[in-house]
C-alpha positions as CSV (number, residue, x, y, z in Angstrom):
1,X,-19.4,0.1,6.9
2,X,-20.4,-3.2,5.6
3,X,-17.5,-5.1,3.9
4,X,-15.4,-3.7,0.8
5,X,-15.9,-6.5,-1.3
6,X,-19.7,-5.4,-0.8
7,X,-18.9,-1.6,-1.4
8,X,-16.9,-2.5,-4.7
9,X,-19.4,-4.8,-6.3
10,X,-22.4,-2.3,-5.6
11,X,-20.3,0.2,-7.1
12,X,-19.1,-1.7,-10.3
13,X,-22.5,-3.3,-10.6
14,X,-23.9,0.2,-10.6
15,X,-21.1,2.0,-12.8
16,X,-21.9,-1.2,-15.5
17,X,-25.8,0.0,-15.6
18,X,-25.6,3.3,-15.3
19,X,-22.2,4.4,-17.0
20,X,-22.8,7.7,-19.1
21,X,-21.4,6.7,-22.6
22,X,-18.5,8.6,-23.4
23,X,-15.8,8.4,-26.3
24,X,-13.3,7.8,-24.1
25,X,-14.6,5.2,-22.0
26,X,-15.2,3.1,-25.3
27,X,-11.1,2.7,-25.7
28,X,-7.9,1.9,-24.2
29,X,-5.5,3.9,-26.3
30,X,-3.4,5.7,-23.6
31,X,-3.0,9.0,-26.2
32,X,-7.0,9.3,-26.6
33,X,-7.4,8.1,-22.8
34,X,-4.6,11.1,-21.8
35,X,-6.1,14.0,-24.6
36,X,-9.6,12.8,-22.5
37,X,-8.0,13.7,-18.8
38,X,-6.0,16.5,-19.8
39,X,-9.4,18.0,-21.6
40,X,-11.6,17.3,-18.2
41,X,-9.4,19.6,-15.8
42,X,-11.1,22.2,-14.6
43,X,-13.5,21.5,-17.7
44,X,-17.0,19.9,-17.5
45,X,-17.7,16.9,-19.5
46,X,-20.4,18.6,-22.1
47,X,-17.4,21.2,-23.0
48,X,-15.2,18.9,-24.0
49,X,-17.2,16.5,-25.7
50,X,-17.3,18.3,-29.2
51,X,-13.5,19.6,-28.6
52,X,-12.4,15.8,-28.3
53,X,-13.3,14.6,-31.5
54,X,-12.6,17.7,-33.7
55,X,-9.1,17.7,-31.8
56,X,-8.5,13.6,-32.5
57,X,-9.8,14.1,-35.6
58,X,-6.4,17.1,-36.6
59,X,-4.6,14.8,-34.2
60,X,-5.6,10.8,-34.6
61,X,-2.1,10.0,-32.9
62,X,0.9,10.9,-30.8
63,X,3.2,11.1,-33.2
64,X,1.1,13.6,-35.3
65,X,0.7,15.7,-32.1
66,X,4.4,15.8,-31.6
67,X,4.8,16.7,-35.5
68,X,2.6,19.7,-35.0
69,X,3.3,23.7,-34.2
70,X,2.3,25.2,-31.3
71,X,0.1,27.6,-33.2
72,X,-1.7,24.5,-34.5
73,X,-2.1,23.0,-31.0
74,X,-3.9,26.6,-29.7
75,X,-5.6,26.6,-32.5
76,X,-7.4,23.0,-32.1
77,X,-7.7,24.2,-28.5
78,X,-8.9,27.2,-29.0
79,X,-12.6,28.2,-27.1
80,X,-11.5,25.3,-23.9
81,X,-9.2,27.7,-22.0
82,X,-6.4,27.4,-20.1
83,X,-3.9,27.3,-22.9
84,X,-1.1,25.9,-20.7
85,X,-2.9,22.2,-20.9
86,X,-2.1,22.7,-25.1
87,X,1.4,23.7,-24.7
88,X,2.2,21.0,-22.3
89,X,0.7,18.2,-24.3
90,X,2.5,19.1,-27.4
91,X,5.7,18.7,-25.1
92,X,4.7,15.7,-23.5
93,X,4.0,14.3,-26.8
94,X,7.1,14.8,-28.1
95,X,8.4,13.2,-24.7
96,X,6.4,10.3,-26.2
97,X,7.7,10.0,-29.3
98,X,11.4,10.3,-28.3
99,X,11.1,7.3,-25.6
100,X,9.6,5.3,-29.2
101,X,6.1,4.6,-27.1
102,X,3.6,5.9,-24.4
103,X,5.1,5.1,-21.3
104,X,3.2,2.3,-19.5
105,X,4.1,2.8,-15.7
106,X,2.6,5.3,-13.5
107,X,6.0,7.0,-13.1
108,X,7.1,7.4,-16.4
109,X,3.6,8.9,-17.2
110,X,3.5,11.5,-14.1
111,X,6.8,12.4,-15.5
112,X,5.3,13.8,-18.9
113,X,5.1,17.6,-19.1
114,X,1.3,18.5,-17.5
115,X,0.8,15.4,-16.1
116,X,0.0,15.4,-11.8
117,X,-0.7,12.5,-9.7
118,X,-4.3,12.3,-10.3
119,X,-3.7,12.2,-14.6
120,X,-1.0,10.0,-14.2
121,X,-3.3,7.5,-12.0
122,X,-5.9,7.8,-14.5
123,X,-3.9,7.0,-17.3
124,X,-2.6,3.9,-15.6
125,X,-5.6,2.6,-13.7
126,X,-7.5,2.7,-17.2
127,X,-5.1,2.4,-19.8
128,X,-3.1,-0.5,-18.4
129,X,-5.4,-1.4,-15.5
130,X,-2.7,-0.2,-13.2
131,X,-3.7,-0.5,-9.5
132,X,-3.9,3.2,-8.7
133,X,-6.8,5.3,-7.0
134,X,-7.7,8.8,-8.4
135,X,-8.2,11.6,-6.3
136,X,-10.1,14.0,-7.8
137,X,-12.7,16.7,-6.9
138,X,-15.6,14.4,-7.6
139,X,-13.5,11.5,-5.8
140,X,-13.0,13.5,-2.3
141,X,-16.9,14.8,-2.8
142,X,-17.7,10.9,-2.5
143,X,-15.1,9.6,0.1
144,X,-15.4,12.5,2.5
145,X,-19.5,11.3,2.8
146,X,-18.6,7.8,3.1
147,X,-16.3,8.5,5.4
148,X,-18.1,11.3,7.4
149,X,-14.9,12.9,7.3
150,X,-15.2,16.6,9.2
151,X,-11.6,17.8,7.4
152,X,-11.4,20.9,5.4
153,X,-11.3,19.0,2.1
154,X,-8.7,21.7,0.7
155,X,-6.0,20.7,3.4
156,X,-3.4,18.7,2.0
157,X,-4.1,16.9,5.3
158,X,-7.5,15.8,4.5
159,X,-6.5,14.8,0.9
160,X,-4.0,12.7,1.8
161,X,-6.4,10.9,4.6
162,X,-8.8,10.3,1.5
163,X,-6.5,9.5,-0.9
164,X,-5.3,6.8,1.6
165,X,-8.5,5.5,1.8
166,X,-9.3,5.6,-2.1
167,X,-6.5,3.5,-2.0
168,X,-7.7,0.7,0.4
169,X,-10.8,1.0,-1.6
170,X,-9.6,0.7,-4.7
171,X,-10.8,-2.7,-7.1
172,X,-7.4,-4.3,-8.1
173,X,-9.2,-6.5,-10.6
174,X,-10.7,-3.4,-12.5
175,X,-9.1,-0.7,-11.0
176,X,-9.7,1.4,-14.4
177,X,-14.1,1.5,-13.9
178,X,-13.6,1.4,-10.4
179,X,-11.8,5.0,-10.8
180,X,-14.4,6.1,-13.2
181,X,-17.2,4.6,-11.6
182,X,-15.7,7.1,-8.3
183,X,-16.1,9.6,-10.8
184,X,-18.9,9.0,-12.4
185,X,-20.9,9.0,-8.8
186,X,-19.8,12.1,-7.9
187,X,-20.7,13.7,-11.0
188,X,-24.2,12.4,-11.1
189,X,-25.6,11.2,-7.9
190,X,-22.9,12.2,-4.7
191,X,-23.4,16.0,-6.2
192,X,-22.6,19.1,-4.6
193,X,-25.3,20.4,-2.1
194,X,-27.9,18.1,-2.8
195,X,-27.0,14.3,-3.2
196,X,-29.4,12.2,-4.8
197,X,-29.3,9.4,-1.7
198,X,-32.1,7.7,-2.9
199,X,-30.2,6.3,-6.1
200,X,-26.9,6.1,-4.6
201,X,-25.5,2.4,-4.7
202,X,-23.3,3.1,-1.5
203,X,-26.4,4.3,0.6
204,X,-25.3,1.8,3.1
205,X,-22.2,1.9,2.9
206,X,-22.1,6.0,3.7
207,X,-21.4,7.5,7.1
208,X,-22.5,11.1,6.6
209,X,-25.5,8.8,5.1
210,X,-25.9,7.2,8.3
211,X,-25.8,10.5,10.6
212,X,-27.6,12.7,8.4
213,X,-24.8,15.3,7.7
214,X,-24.7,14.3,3.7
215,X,-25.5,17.5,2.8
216,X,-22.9,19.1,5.2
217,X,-20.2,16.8,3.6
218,X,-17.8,17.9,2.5
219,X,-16.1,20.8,4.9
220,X,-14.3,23.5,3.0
221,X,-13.5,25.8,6.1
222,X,-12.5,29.3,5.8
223,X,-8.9,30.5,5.0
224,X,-7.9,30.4,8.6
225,X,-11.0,29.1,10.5
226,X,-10.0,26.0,12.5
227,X,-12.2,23.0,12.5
228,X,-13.0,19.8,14.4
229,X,-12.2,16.6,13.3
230,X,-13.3,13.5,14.7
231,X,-10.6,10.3,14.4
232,X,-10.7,7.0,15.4
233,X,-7.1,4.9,15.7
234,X,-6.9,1.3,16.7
235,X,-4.6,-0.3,18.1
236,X,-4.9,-4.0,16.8
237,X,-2.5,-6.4,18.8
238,X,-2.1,-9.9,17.6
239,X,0.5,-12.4,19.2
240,X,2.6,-9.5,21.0
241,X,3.0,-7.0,18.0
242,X,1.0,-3.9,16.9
243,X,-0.7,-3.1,13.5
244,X,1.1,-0.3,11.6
245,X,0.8,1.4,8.2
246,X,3.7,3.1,6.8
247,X,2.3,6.3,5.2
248,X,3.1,6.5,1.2
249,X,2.3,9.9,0.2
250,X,3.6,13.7,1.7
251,X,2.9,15.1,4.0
252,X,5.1,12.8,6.4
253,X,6.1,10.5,3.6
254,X,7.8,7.4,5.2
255,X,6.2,7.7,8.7
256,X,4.3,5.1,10.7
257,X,1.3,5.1,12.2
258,X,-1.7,3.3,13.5
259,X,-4.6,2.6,11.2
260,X,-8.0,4.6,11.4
261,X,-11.0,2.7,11.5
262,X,-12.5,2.9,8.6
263,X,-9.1,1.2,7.0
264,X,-9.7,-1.6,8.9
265,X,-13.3,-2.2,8.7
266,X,-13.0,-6.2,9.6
267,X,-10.8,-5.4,12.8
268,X,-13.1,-6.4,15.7
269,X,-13.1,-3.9,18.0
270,X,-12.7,-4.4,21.5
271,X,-14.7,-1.5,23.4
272,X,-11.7,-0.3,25.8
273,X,-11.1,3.6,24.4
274,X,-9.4,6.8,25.5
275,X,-9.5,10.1,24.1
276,X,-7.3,13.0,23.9
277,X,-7.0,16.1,21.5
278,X,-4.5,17.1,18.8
279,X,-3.9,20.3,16.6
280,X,-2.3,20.5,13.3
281,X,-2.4,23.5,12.0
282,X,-5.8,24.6,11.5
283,X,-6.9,21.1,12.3
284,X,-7.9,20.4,15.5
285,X,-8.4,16.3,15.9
286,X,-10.5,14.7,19.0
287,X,-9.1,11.5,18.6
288,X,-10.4,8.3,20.1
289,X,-8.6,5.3,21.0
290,X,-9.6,1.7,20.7
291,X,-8.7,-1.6,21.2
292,X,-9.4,-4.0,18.3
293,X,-8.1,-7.5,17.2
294,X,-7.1,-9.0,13.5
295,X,-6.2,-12.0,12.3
296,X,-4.0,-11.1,9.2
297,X,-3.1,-7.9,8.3
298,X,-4.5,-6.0,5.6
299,X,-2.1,-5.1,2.2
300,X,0.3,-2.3,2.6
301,X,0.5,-2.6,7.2
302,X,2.5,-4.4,9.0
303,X,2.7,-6.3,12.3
304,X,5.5,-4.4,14.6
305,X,7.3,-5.0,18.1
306,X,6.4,-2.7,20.5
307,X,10.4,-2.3,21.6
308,X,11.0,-2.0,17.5
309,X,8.9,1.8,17.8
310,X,11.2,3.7,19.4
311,X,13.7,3.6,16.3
312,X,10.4,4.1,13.9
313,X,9.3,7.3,12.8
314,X,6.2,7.0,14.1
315,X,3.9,10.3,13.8
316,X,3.0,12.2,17.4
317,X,-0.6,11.4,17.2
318,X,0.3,7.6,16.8
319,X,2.2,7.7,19.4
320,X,0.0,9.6,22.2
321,X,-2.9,7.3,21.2
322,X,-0.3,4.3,22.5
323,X,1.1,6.3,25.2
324,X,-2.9,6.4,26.3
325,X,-3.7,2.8,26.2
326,X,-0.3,1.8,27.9
């Protein structure tokens, strides 16, 4: 792909022209911002658009939430479903008003009652312009094309290979319309089926793009079909050490391992490759190897010892695809 400076301005530039305008894009009050995200799950945006304002307008802040009965809450919510999003937000906003203040960290707001990792990164990336990438359906609809990623996009495997990569993508400077800009795209131009390519910003920036397979992206396999999924590791060597990531999110929290291509789209890659095959589950990888070079590594890897490995948890398929090269 073309450089990620390049992929983040054509995205922002696009996301600043083209930006549906909604309530809750016109403020940074982390109680509206939250009522907005908690609203949206599993709930499209023209549904909740008339439930927003009649519920901020019974509920203009927190501490009115918190001061309310549940029957009061169900009954603002009342036509939107899934009644367990009211319940929690009337605890969560008493959590609020206890700790005297929205919390402004990412951990303190995954930690309120109904919150998961994709409302608490939300929150934080657009509230308080937090560096932290969403990962939502929309969000793995657009990654998984870019990527031309073959994973069942329901395994927790293939999530957390995107969500990596959301995060390498991610706009530190505005990582808030970056998010929603992720969004946004998937809701209006990387749509299910049938992507609109022709208007898509990223057009040259997108792998499944590039190979034709758009419309086959992405893969939601059936419960217990096995499927094929192409990877590319590098092994980048520079002065005597190896380039490693240590992985930040489960599964395999803690564990290194040797970066895929696309998260390393500046490393210059060297030609010499080996393959070899590796099943997880239903996941069955055909992994090729590569030599590449880097000057400076990238955020969030490292530069590593070869004799330092051995005492690293270092995943399996990291360490065939060295065992190969060797």
């Amino acid at each position: 792909m073309k450089s990620l400076s390049d992929f983040r301005r054509s995205l922002l530039a696009w996301y600043d022209r083209s930006a549906r305008s909604l309530p809750w894009r016109r403020t940074c009050d982390p109680y509206r911002i939250w009522v907005s995200e908690i609203m949206l799950q599993q709930t499209r945006v023209a549904a909740v658009l008339p439930y927003y304002e009649r519920f901020l307008e019974r509920f203009p802040d927190v501490e009115s939430l918190a001061e309310a009965s549940e029957p009061e809450v169900l009954a603002a919510w009342s036509g939107l479903g899934y009644y367990s999003r009211a319940r929690n937000m009337l605890k969560a906003a008493r959590q609020i008003v206890e700790r005297c203040g929205f919390p402004r960290d990412y951990e303190s707001i995954r930690a309120l009652a109904g919150v998961g990792d994709y409302t608490a990164a939300a929150i934080a990336s657009i509230a308080f312009g937090l560096p932290h990438a969403v990962l939502d359906g929309n969000v793995l609809r657009v990654l998984s094309r870019i990527a031309n990623d073959a994973g069942d996009i329901s395994s927790a495997l293939t999530k957390r290979r995107l969500g990596e990569i959301a995060n390498l993508f991610l706009d530190n400077q505005r990582p808030g319309d970056f998010n929603q800009a992720l969004m946004e795209l998937g809701a209006t131009i990387c749509v299910p089926g049938q992507p609109l390519c022709g208007e898509c910003p990223l057009k040259r920036h997108c792998e499944a793009h590039r190979a034709g397979v758009e419309k086959k992206r992405p893969v939601k396999a059936a419960r217990g079909a096995t499927r094929k999924v192409p990877l590319t590791l590098l092994v980048i060597e520079h002065e005597g050490k190896i380039l490693l990531y240590q992985r930040q999110h489960p599964p395999m929290r803690g564990f290194w391992e040797l970066p895929e291509s696309l998260q390393v789209p500046l490393a210059q890659r060297g030609g010499v490759s080996r393959r070899f095959r590796h099943s997880i589950m239903n996941q069955n990888y055909e992994v090729t190897v590569e030599r590449a070079t880097l000057a400076r590594a990238p955020k969030g890897m490292r530069w590593l010892n070869p004799s330092d490995l051995a005492a690293l948890p270092l995943t399996t398929m990291s360490r065939k695809a060295l065992r190969l090269l060797r």
